[in-house]
mmCIF file of the N, C-alpha and C atoms, coordinates in Angstrom:
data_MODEL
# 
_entry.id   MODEL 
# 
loop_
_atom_site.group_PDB 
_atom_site.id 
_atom_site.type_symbol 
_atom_site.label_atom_id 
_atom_site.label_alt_id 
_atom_site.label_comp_id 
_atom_site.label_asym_id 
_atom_site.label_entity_id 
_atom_site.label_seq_id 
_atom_site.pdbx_PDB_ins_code 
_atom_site.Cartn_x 
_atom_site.Cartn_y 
_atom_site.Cartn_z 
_atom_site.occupancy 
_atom_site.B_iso_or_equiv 
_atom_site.pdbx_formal_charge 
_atom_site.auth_seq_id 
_atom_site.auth_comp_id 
_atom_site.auth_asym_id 
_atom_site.auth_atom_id 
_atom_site.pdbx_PDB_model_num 
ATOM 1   N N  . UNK A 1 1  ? 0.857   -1.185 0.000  1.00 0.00 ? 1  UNK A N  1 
ATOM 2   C CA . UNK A 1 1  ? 0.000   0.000  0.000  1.00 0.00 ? 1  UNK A CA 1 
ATOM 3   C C  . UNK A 1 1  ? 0.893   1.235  0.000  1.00 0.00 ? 1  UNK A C  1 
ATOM 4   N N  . UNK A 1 2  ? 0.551   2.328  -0.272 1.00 0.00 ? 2  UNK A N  1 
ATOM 5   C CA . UNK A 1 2  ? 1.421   3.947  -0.979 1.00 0.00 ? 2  UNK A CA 1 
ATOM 6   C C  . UNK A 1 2  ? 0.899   4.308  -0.031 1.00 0.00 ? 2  UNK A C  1 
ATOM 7   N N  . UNK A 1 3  ? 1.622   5.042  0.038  1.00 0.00 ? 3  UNK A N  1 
ATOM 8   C CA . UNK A 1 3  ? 1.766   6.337  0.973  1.00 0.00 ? 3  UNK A CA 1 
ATOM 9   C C  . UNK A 1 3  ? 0.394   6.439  1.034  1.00 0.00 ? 3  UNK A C  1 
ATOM 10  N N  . UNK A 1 4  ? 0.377   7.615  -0.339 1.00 0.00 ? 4  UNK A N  1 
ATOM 11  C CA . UNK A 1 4  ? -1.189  8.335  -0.798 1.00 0.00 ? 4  UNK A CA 1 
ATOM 12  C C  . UNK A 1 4  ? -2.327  7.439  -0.549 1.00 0.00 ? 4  UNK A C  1 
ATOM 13  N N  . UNK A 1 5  ? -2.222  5.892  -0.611 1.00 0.00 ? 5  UNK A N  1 
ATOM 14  C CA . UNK A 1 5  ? -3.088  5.580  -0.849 1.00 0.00 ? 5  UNK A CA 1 
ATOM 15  C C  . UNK A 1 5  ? -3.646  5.064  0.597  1.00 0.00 ? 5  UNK A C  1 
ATOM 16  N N  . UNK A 1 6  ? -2.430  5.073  2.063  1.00 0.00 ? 6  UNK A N  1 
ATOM 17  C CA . UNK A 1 6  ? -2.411  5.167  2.944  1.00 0.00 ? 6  UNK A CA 1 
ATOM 18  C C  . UNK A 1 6  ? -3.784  6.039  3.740  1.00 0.00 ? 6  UNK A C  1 
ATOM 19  N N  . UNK A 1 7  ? -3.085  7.096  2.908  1.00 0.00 ? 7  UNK A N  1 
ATOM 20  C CA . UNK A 1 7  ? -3.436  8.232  3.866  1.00 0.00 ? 7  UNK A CA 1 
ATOM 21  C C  . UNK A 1 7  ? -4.727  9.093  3.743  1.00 0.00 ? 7  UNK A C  1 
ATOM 22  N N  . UNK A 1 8  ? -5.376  8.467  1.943  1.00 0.00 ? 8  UNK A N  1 
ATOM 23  C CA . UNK A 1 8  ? -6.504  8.573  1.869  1.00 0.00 ? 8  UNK A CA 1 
ATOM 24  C C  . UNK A 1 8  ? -7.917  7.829  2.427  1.00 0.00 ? 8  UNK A C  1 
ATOM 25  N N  . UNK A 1 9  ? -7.396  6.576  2.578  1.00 0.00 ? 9  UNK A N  1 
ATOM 26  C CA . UNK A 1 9  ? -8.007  5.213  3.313  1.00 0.00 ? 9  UNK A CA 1 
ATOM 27  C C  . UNK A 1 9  ? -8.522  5.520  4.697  1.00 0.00 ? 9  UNK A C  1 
ATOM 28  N N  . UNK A 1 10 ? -7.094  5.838  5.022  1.00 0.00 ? 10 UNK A N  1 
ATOM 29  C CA . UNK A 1 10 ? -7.659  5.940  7.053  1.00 0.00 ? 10 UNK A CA 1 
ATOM 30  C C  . UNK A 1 10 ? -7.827  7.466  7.193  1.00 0.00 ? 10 UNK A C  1 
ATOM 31  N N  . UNK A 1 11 ? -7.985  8.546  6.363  1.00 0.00 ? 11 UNK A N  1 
ATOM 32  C CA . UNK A 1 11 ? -8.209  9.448  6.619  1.00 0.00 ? 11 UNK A CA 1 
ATOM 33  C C  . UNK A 1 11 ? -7.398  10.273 7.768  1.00 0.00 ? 11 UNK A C  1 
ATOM 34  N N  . UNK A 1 12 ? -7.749  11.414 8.549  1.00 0.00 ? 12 UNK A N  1 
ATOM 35  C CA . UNK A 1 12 ? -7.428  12.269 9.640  1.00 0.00 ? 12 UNK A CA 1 
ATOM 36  C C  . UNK A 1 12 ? -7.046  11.850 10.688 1.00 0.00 ? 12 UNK A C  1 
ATOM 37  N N  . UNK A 1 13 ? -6.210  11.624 11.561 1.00 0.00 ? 13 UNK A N  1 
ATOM 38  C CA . UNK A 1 13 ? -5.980  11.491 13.175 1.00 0.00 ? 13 UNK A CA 1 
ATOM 39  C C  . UNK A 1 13 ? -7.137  12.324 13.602 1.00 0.00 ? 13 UNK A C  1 
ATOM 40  N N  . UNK A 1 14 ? -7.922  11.979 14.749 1.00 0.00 ? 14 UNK A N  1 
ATOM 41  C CA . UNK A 1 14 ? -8.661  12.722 15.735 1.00 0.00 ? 14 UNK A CA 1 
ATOM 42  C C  . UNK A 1 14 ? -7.918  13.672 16.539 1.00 0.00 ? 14 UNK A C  1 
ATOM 43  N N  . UNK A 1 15 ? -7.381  14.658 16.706 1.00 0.00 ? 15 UNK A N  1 
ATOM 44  C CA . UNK A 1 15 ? -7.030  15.432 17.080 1.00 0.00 ? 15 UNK A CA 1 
ATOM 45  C C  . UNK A 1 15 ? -7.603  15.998 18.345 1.00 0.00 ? 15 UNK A C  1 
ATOM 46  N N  . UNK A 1 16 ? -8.313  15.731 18.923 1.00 0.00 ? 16 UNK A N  1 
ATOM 47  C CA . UNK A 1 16 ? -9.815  16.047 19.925 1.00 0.00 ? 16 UNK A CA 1 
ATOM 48  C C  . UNK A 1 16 ? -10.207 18.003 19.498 1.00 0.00 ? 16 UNK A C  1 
ATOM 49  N N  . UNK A 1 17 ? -10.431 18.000 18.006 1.00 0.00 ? 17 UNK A N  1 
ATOM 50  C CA . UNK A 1 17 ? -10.886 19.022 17.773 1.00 0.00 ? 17 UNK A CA 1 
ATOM 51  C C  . UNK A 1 17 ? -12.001 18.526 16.371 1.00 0.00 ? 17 UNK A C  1 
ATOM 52  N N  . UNK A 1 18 ? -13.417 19.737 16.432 1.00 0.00 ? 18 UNK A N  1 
ATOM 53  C CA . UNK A 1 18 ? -14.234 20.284 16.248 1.00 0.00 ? 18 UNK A CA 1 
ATOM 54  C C  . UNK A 1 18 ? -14.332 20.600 15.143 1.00 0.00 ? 18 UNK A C  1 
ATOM 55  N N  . UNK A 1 19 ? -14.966 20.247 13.864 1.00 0.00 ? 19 UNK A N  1 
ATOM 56  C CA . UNK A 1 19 ? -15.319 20.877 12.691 1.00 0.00 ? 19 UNK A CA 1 
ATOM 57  C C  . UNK A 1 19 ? -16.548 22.200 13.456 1.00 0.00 ? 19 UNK A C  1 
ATOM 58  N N  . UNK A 1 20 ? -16.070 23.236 12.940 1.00 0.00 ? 20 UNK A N  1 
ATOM 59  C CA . UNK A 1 20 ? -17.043 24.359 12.978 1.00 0.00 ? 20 UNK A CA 1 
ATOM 60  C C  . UNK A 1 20 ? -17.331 25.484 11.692 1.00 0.00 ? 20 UNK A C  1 
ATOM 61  N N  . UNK A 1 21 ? -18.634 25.871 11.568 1.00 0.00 ? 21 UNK A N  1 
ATOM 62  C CA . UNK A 1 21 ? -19.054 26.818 10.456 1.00 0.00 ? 21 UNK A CA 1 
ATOM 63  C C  . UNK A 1 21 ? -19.329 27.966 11.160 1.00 0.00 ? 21 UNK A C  1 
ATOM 64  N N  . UNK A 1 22 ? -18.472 29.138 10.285 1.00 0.00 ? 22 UNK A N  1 
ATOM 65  C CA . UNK A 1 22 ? -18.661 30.431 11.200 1.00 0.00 ? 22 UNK A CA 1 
ATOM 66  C C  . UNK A 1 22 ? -19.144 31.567 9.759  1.00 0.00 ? 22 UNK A C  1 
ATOM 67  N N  . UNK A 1 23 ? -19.554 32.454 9.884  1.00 0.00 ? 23 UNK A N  1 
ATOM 68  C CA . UNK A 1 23 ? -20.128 33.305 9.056  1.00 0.00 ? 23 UNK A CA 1 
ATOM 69  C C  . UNK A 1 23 ? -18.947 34.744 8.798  1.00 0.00 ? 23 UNK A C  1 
ATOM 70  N N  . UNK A 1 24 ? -18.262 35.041 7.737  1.00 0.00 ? 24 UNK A N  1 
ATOM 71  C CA . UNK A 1 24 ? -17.131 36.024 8.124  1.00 0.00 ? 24 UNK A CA 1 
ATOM 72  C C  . UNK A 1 24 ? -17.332 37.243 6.550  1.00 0.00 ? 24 UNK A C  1 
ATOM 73  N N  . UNK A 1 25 ? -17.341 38.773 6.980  1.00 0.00 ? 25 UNK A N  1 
ATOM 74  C CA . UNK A 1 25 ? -17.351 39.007 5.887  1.00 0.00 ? 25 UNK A CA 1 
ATOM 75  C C  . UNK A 1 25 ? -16.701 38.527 4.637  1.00 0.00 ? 25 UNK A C  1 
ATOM 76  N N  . UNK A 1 26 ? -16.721 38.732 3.419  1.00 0.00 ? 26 UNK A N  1 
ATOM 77  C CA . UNK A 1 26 ? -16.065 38.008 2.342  1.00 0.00 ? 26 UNK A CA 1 
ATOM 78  C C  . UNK A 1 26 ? -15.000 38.600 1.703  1.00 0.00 ? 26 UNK A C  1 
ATOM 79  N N  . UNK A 1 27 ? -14.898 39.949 1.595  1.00 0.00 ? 27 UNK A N  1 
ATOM 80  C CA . UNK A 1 27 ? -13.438 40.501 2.062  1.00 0.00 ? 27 UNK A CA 1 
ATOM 81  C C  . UNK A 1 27 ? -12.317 40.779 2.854  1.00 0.00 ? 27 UNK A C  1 
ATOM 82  N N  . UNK A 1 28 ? -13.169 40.458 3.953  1.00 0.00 ? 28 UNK A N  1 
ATOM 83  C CA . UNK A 1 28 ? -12.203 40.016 5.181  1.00 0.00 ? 28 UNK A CA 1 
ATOM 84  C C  . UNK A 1 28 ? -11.535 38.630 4.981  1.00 0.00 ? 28 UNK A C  1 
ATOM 85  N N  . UNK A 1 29 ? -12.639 37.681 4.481  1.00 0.00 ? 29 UNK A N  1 
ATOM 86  C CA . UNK A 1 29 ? -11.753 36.641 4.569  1.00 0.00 ? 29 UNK A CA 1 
ATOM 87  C C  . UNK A 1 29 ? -10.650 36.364 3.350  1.00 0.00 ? 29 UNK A C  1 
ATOM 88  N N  . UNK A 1 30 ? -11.228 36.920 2.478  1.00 0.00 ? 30 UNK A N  1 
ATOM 89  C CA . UNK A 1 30 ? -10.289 36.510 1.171  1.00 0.00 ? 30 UNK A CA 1 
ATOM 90  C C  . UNK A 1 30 ? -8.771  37.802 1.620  1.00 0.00 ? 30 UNK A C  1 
ATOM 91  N N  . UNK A 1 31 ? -8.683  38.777 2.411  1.00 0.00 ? 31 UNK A N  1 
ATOM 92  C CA . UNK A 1 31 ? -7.767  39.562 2.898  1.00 0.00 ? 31 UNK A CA 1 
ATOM 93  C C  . UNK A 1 31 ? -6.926  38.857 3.746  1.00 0.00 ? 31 UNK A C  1 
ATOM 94  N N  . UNK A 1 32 ? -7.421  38.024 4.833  1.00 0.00 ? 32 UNK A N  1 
ATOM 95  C CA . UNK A 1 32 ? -6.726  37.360 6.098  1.00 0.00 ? 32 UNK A CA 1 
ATOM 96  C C  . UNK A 1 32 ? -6.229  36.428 5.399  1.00 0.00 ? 32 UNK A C  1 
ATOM 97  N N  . UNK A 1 33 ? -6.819  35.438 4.058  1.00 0.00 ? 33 UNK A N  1 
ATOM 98  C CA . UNK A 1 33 ? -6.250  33.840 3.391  1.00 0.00 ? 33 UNK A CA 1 
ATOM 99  C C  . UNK A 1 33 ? -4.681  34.972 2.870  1.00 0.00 ? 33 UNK A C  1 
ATOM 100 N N  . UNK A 1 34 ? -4.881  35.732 2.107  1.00 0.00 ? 34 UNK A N  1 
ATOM 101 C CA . UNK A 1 34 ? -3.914  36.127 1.972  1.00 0.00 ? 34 UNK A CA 1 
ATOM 102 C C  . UNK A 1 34 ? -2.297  36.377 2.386  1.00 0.00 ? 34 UNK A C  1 
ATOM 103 N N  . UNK A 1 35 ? -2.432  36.635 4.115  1.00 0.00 ? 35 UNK A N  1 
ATOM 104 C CA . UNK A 1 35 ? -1.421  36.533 5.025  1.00 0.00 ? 35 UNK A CA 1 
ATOM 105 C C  . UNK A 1 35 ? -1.202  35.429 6.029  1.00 0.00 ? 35 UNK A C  1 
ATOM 106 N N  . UNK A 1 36 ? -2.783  34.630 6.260  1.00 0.00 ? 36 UNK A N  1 
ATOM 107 C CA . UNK A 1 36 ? -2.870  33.808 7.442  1.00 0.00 ? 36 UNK A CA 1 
ATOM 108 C C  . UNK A 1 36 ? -2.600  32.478 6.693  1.00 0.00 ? 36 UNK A C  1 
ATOM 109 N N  . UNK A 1 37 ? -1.781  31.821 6.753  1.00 0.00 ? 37 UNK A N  1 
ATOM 110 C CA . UNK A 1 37 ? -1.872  30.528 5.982  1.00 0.00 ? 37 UNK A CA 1 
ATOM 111 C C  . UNK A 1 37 ? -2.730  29.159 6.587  1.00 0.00 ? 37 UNK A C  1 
ATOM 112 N N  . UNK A 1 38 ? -2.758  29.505 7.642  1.00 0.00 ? 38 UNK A N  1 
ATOM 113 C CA . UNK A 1 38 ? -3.521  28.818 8.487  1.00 0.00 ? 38 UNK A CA 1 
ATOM 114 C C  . UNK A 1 38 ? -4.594  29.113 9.111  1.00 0.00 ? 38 UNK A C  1 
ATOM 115 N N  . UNK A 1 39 ? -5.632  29.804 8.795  1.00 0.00 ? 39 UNK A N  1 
ATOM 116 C CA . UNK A 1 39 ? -7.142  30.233 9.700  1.00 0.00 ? 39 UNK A CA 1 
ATOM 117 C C  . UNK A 1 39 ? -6.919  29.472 10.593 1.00 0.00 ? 39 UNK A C  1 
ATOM 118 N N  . UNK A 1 40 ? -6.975  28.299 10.858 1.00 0.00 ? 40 UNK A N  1 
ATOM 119 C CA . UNK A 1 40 ? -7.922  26.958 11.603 1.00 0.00 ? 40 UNK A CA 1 
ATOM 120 C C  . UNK A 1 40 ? -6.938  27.846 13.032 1.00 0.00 ? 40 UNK A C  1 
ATOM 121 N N  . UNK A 1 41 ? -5.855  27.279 13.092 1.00 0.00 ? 41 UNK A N  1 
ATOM 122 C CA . UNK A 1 41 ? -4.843  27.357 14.132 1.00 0.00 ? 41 UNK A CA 1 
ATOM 123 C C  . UNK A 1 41 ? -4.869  29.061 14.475 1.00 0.00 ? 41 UNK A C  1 
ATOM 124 N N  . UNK A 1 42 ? -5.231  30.196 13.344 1.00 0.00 ? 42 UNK A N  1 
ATOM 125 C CA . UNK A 1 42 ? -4.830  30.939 13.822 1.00 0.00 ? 42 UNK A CA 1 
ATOM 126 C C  . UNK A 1 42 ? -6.374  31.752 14.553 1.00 0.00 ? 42 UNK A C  1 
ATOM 127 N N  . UNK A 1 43 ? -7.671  30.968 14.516 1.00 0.00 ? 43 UNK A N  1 
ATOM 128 C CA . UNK A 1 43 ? -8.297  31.444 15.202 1.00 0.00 ? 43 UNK A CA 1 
ATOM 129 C C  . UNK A 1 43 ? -8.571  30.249 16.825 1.00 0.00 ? 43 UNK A C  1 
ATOM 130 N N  . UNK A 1 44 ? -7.727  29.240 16.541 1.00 0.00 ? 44 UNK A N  1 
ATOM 131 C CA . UNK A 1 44 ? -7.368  28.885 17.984 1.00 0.00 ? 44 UNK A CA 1 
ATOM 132 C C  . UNK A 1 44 ? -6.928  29.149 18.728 1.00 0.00 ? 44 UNK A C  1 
ATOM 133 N N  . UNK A 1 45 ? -5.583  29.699 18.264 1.00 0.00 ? 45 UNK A N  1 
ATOM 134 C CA . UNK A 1 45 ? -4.214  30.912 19.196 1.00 0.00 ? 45 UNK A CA 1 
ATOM 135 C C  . UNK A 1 45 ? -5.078  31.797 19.669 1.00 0.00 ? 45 UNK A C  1 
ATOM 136 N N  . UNK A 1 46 ? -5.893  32.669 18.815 1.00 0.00 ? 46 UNK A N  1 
ATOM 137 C CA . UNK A 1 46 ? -6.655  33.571 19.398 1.00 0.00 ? 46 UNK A CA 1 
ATOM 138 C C  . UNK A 1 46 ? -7.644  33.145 20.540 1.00 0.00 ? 46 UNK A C  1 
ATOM 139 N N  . UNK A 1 47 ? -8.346  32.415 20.252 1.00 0.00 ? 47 UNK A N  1 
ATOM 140 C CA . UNK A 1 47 ? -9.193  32.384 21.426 1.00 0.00 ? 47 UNK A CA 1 
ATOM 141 C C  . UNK A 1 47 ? -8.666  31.251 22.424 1.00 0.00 ? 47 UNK A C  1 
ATOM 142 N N  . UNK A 1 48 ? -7.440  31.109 22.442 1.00 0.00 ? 48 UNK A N  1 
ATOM 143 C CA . UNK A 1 48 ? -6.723  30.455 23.592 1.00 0.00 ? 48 UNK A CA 1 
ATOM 144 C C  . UNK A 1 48 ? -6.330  32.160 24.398 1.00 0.00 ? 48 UNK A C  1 
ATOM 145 N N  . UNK A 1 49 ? -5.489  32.669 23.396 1.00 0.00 ? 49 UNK A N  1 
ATOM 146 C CA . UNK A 1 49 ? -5.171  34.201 24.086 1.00 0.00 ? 49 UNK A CA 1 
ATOM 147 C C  . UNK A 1 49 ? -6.391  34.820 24.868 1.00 0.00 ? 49 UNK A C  1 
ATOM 148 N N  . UNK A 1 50 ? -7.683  34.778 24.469 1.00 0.00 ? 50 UNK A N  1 
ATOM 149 C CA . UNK A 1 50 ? -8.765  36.039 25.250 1.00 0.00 ? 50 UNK A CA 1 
ATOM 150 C C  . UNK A 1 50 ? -8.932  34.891 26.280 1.00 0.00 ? 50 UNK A C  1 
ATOM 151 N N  . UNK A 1 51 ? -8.893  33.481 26.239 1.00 0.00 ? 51 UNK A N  1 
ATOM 152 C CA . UNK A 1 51 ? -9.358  32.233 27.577 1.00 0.00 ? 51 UNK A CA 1 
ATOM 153 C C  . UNK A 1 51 ? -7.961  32.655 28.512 1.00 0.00 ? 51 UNK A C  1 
ATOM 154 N N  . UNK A 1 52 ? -7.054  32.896 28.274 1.00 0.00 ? 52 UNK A N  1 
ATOM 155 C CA . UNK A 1 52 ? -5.848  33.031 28.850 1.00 0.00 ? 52 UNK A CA 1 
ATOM 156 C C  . UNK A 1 52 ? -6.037  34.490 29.578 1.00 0.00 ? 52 UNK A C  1 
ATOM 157 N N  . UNK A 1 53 ? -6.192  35.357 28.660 1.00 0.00 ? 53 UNK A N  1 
ATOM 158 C CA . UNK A 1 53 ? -6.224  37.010 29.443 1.00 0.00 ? 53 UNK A CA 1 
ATOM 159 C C  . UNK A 1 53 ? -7.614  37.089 30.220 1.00 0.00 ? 53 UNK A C  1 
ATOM 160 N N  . UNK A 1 54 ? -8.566  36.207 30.533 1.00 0.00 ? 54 UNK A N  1 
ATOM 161 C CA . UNK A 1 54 ? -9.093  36.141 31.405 1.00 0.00 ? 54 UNK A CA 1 
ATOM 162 C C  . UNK A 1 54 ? -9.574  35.181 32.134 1.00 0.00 ? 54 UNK A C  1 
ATOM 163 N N  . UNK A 1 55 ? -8.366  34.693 32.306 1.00 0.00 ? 55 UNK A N  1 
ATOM 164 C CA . UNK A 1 55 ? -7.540  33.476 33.735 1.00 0.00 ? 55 UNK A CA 1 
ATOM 165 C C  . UNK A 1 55 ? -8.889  32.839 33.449 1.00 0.00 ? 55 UNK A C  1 
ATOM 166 N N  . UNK A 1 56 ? -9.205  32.059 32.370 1.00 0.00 ? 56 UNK A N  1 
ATOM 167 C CA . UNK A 1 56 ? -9.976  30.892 32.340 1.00 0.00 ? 56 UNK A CA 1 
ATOM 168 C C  . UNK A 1 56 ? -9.298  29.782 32.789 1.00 0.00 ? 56 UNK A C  1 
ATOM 169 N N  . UNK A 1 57 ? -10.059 28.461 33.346 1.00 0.00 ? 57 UNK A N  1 
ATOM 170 C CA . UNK A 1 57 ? -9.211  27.348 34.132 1.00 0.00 ? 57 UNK A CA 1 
ATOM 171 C C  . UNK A 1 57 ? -8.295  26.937 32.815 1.00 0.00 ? 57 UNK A C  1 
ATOM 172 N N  . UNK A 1 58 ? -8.969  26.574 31.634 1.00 0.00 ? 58 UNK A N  1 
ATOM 173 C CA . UNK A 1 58 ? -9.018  25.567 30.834 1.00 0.00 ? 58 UNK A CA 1 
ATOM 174 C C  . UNK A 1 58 ? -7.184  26.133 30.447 1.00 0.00 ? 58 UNK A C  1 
ATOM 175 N N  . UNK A 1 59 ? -7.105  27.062 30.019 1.00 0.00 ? 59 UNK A N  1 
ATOM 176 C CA . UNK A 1 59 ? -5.483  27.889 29.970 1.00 0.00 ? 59 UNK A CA 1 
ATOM 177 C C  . UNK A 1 59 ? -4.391  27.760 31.555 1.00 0.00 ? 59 UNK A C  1 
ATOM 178 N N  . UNK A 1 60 ? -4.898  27.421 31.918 1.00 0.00 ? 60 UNK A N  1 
ATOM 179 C CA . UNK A 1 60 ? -4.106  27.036 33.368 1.00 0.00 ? 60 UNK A CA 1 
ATOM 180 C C  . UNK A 1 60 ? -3.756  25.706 33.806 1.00 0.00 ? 60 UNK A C  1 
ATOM 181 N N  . UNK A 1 61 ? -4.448  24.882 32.708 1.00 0.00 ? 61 UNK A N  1 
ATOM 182 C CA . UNK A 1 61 ? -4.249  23.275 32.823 1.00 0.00 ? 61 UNK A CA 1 
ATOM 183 C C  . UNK A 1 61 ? -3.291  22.460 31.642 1.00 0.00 ? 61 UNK A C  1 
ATOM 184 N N  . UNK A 1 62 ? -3.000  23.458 30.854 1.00 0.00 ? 62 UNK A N  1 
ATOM 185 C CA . UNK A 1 62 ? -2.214  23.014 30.022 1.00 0.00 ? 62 UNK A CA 1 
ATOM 186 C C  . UNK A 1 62 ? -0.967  24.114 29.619 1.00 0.00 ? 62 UNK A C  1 
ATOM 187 N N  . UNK A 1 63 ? -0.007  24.002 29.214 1.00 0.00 ? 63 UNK A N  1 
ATOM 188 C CA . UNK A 1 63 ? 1.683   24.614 28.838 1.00 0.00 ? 63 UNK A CA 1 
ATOM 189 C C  . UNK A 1 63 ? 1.501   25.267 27.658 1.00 0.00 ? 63 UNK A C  1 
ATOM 190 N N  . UNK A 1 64 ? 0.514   25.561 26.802 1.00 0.00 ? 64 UNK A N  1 
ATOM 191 C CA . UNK A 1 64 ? 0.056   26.219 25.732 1.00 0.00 ? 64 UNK A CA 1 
ATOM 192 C C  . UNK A 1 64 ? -0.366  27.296 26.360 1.00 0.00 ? 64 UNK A C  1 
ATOM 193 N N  . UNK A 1 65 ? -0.951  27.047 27.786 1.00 0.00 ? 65 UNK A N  1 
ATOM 194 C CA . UNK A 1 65 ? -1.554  28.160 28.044 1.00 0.00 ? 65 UNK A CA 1 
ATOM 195 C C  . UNK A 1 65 ? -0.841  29.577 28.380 1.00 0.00 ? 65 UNK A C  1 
ATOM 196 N N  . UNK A 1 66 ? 0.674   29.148 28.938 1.00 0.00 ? 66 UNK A N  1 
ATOM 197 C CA . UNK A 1 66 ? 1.549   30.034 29.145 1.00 0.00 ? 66 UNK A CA 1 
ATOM 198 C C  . UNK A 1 66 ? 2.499   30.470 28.289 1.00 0.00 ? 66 UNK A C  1 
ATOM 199 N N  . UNK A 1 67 ? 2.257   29.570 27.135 1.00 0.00 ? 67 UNK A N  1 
ATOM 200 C CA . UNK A 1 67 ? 3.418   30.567 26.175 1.00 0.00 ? 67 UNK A CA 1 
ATOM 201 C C  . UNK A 1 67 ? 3.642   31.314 25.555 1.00 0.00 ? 67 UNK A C  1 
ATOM 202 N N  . UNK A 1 68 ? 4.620   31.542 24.766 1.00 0.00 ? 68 UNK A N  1 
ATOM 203 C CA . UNK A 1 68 ? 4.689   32.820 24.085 1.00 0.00 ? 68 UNK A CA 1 
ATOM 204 C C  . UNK A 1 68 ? 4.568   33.039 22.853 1.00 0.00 ? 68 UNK A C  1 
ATOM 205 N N  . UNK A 1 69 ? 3.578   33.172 22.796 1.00 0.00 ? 69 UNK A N  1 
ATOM 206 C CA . UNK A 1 69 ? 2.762   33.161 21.161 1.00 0.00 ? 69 UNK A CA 1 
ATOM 207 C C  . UNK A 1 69 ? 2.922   34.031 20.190 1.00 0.00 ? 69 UNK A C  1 
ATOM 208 N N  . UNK A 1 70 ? 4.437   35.156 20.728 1.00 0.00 ? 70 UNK A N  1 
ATOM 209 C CA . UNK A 1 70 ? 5.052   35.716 19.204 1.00 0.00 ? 70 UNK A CA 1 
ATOM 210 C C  . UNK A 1 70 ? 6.315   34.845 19.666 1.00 0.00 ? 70 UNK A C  1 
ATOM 211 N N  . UNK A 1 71 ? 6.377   33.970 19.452 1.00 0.00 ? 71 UNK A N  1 
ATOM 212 C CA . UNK A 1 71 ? 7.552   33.088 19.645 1.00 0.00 ? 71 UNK A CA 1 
ATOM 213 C C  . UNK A 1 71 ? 8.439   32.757 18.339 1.00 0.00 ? 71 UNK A C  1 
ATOM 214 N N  . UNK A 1 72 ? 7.468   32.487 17.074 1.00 0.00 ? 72 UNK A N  1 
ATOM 215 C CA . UNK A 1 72 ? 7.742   32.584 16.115 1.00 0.00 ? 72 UNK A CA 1 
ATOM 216 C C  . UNK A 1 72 ? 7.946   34.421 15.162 1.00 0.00 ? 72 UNK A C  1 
ATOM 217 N N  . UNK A 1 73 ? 8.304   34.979 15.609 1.00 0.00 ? 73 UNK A N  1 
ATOM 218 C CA . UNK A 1 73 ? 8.648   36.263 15.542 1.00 0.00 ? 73 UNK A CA 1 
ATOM 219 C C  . UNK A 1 73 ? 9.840   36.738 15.857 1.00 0.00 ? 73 UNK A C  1 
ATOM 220 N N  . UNK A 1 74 ? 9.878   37.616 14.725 1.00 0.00 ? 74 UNK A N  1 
ATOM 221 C CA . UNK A 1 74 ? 11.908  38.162 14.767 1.00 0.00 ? 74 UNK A CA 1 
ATOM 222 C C  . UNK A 1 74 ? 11.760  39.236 15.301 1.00 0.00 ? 74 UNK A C  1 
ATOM 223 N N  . UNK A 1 75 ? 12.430  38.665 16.386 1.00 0.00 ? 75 UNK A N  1 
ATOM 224 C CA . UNK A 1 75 ? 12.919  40.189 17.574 1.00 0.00 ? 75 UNK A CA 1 
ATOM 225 C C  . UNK A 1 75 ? 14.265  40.642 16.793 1.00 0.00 ? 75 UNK A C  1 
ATOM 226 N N  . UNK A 1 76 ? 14.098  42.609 17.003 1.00 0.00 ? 76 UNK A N  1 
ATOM 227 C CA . UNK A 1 76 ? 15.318  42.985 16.661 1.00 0.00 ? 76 UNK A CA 1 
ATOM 228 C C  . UNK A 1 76 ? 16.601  42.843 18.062 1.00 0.00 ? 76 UNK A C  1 
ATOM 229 N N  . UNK A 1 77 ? 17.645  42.958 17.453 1.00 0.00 ? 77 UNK A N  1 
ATOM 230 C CA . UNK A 1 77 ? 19.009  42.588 18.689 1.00 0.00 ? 77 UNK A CA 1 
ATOM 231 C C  . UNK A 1 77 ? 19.440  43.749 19.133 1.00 0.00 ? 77 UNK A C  1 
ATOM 232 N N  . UNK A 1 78 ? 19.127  43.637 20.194 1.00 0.00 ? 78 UNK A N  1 
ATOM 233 C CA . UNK A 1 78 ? 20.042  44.850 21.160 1.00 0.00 ? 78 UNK A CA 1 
ATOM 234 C C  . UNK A 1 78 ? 21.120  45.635 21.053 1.00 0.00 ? 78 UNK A C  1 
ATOM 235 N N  . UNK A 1 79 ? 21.546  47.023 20.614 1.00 0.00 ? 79 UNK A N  1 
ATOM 236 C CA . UNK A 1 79 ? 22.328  47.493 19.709 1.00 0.00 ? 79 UNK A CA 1 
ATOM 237 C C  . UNK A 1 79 ? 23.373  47.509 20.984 1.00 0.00 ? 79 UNK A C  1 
ATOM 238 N N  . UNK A 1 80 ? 24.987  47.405 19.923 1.00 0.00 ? 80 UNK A N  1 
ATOM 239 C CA . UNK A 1 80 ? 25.421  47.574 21.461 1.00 0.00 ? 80 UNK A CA 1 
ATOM 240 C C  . UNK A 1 80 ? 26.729  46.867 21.714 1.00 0.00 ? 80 UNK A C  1 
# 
């Protein structure tokens, strides 16, 4: 059996996440596909961030909840 033909068969890992349908203007979204390569993840980060900035449990039980989510971001270096 191939790879492809693997991976079409058994489909997705369960991930313990949620297919959801959300309603978004249509220039907004075709603006955000543009820079966000990832919606899915990047409206999870987000609403992990507002569960986090208001000390929800669910952000206090897991190591996602404390990190640093411009982590992937280029800091400039300290002149000097």
């Amino acid at each position: 059996m191939s790879f492809y033909t693997y991976r079409t068969t058994m489909g997705r890992p369960n991930l313990n996440k949620t297919r959801i349908n959300i309603t978004v203007n249509k220039e907004v979204l075709e603006a955000a596909r543009e820079v966000i390569p990832n919606l899915s993840h990047f409206v999870e980060t987000k609403l992990l961030e507002f569960l986090y900035s208001i000390n929800h449990p669910l952000t206090t039980n897991f190591e996602w909840g404390r990190r640093d989510l411009n982590s992937g971001l280029r800091r400039p270096r300290p002149r000097g």
